[in-house]
C-alpha positions as CSV (number, residue, x, y, z in Angstrom):
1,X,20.4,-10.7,24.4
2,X,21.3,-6.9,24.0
3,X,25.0,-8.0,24.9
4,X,25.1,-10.4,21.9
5,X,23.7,-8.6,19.4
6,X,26.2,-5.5,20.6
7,X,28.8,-8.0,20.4
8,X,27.6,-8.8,16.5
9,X,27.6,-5.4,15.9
10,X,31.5,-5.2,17.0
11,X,32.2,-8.0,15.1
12,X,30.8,-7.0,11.8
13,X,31.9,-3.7,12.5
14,X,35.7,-5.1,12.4
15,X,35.2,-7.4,9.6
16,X,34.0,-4.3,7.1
17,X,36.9,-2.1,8.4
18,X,39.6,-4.9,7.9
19,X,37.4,-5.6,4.0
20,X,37.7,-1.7,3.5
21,X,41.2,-1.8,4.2
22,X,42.2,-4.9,2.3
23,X,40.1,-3.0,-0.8
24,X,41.8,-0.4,-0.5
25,X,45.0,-1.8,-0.6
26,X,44.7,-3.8,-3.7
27,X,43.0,-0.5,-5.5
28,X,46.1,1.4,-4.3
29,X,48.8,-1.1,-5.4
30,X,46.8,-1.7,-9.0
31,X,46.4,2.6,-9.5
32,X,50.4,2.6,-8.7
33,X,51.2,-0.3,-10.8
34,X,49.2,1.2,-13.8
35,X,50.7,4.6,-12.7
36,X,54.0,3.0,-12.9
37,X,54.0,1.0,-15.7
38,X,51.3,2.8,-17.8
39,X,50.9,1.5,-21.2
40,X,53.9,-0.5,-21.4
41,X,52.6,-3.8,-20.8
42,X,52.2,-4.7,-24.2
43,X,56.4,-4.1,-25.1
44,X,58.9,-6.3,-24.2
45,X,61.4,-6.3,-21.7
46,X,64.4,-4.8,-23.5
47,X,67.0,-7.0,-23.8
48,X,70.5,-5.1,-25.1
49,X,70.7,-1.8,-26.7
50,X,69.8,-2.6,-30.0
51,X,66.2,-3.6,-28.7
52,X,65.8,0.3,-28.3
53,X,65.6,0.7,-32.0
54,X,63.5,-2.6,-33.0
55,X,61.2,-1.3,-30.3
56,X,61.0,2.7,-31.3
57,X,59.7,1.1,-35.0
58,X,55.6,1.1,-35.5
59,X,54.2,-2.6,-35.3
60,X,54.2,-3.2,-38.7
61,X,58.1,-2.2,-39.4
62,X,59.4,-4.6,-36.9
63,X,57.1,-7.1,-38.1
64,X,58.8,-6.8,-42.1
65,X,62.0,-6.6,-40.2
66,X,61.4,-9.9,-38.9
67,X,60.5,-11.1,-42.4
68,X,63.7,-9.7,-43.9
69,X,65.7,-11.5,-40.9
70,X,64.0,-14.7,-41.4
71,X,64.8,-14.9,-45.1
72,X,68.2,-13.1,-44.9
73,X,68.9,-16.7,-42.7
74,X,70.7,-19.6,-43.8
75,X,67.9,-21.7,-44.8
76,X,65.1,-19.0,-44.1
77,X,62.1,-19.1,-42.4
78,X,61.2,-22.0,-39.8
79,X,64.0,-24.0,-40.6
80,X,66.9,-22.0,-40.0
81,X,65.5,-20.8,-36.5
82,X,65.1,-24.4,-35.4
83,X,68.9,-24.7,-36.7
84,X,69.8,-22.3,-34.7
85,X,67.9,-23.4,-31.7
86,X,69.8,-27.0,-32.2
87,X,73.4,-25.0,-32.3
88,X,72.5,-23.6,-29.1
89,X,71.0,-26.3,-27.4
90,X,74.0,-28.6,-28.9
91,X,76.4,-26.2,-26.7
92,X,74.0,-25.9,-24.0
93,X,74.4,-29.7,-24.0
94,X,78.0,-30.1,-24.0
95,X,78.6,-27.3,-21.4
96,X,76.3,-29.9,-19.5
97,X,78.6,-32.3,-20.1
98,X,82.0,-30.3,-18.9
99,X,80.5,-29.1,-15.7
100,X,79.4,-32.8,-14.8
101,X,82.4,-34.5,-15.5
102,X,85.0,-35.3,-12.4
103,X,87.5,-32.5,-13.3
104,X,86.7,-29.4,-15.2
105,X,88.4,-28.9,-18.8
106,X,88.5,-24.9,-18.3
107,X,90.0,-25.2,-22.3
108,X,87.0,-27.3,-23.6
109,X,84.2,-25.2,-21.8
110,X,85.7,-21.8,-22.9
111,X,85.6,-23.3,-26.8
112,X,82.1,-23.6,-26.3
113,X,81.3,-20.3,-25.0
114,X,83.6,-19.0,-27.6
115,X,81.7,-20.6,-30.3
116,X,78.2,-19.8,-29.0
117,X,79.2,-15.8,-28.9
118,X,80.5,-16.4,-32.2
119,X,77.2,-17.7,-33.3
120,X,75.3,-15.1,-31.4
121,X,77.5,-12.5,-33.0
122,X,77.2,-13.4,-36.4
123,X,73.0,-13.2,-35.7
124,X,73.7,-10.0,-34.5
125,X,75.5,-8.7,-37.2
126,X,72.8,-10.1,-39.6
127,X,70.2,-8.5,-37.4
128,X,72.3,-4.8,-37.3
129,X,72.5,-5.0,-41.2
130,X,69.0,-6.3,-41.7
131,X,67.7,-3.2,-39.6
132,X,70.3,-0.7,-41.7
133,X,68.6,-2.1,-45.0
134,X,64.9,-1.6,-43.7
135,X,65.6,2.0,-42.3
136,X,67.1,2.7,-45.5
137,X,64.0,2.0,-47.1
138,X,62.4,4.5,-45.2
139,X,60.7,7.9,-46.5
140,X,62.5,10.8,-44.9
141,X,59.3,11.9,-43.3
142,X,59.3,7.8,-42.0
143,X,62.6,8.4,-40.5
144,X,62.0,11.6,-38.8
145,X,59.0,10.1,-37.1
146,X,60.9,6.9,-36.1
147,X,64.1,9.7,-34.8
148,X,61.1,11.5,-32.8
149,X,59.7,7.6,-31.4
150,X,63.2,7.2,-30.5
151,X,64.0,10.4,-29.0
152,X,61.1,10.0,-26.7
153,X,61.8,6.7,-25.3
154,X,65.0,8.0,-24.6
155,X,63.8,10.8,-22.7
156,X,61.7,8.6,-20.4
157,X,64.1,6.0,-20.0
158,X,62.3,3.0,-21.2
């Protein structure tokens, strides 16, 4: 009887060192992750260099500039972004297409990439002046602050 109940004792011994060090693992990993990342979970990933300066403006500026990019569209607003979505999807399609059939037209796919950084570029360029316009309309103690905003994410790399 004493040989089972020290065997218990073992055995729950091992079982709260192996749940102490399981605990401590995830409470190490989680204080790194939020060490690491800090308060960044709420931004997005960035995607080119431009992204730098849509992200160093306050909530509500990239919200307007998203407002003056939707209306400076085509057809503005909901309709033009699902145009655009079918011009993409329309090449996507097609380069579908090329890479399926039995030989590869090398002319035919470039033409569609061509077109599609076309398209992309000309959303950029409306994006670039669209951002010019709304820092323009900016107080100079609004530009200073968003110069500072920038220079800081800089400065940590973000």
């Amino acid at each position: 009887m004493t040989q089972t109940s020290n065997t218990k004792r073992r055995v729950m011994r091992w079982a709260l060192i192996i749940s102490l060090g399981i605990n401590l693992v995830v409470i190490g990993t989680a204080i790194g992750v939020v060490t690491r990342f800090g308060a960044h979970f709420d931004r997005p990933s960035p995607v080119g260099p431009a992204s730098l300066y849509v992200r160093a403006l306050s909530h509500d500026s990239r919200r307007a500039l998203g407002r003056e990019m939707r209306q400076g569209g085509r057809d503005g607003g909901a309709r033009d972004h699902k145009h655009n979505r079918e011009i993409f999807q329309q090449g996507y399609i097609a380069v579908i297409e090329i890479l399926r059939a039995p030989t590869l037209d090398q002319d035919a796919l470039r033409r569609v990439l061509s077109d599609q950084a076309q398209f992309s570029q000309q959303r950029l360029d409306r994006a670039r002046g669209a951002l010019v316009q709304h820092i323009g309309s900016m107080t100079q103690a609004d530009r200073r602050a968003y110069a500072d905003t920038l220079e800081g994410m800089i400065n940590r790399r973000d």
